[in-house]
VOTOR-962228 format. One record per residue (C-alpha): x, y, z; residue in three letters. Coordinates in steps of 0.2 Angstrom, whole numbers, padded with zeros to 4 digits, always signed. Layout:
N
XYZALA;...
END
This chain:
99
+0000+0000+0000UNK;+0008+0017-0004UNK;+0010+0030+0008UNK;+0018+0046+0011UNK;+0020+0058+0022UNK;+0030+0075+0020UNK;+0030+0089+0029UNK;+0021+0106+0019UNK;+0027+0118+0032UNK;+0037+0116+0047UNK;+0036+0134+0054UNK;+0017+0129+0055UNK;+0017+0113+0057UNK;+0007+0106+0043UNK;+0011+0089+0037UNK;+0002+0083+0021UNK;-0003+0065+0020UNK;-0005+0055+0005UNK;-0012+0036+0005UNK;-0018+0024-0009UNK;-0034+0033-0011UNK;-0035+0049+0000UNK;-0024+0065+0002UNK;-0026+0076+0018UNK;-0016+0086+0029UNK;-0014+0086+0048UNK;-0010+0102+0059UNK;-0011+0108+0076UNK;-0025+0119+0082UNK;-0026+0123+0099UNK;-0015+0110+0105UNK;-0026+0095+0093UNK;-0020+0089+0077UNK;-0034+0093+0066UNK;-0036+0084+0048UNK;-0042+0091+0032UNK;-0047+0084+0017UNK;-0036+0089+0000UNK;-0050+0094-0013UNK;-0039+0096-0026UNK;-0031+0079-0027UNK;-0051+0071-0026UNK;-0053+0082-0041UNK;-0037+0077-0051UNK;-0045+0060-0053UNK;-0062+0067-0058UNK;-0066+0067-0078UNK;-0063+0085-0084UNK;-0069+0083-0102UNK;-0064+0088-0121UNK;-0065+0108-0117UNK;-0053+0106-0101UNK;-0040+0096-0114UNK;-0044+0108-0127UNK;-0040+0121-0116UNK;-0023+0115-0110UNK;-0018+0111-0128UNK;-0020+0129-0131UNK;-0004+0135-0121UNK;+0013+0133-0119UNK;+0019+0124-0104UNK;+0027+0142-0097UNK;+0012+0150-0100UNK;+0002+0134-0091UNK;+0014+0137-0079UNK;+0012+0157-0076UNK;-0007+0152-0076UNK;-0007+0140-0062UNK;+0005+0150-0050UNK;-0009+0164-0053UNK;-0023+0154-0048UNK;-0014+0146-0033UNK;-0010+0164-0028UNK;-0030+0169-0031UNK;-0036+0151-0020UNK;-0026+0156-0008UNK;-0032+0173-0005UNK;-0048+0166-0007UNK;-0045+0153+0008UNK;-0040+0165+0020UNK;-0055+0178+0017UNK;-0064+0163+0020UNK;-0055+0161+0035UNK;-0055+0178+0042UNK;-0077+0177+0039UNK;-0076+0160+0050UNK;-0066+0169+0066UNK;-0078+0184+0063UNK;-0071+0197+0053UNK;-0077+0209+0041UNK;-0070+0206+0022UNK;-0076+0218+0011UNK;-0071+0219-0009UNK;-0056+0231-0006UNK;-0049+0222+0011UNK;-0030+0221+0010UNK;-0026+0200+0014UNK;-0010+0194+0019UNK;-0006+0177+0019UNK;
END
């Protein structure tokens, strides 16, 4: 059975964790570890279709490249407005997030 288990960020303490059918990461919250589901890697196995291939074929691996940095950057910044509503805070259109 594979499995893996590498750490994603010391400073913070996130491990990711990968087994034969299931990828999630562990951290520590309050003193727990807590685990969370990846999304992304349930979705790299779901069927994407002739548009998504056509798409892809469309650009050169740099700019495939360039394109995918830009929208790790963008989920990110989605993830911790997200974030910031769950603990309460206000996030308005203009809100200035750092990650």
């Amino acid at each position: 059975m594979k499995h893996e288990t590498r750490v994603v960020d010391a400073e913070k303490g996130i491990v990711q964790i990968t087994t034969q059918d299931e990828r999630f990461y562990a951290k520590p919250v309050d003193g727990k570890i807590v685990y969370i589901p990846s999304v992304t890697w349930v979705c790299s196995y779901f069927p994407k279709g002739k548009a998504f291939e056509n798409y892809l074929m469309s650009h050169t691996k740099e700019e495939a490249e360039a394109l995918l940095e830009e929208a790790g950057e963008r989920g990110s910044v989605i993830h911790k407005a997200c974030e910031m509503v769950l603990l309460g805070k206000q996030v308005r259109f203009d809100s200035e997030i750092e990650l």
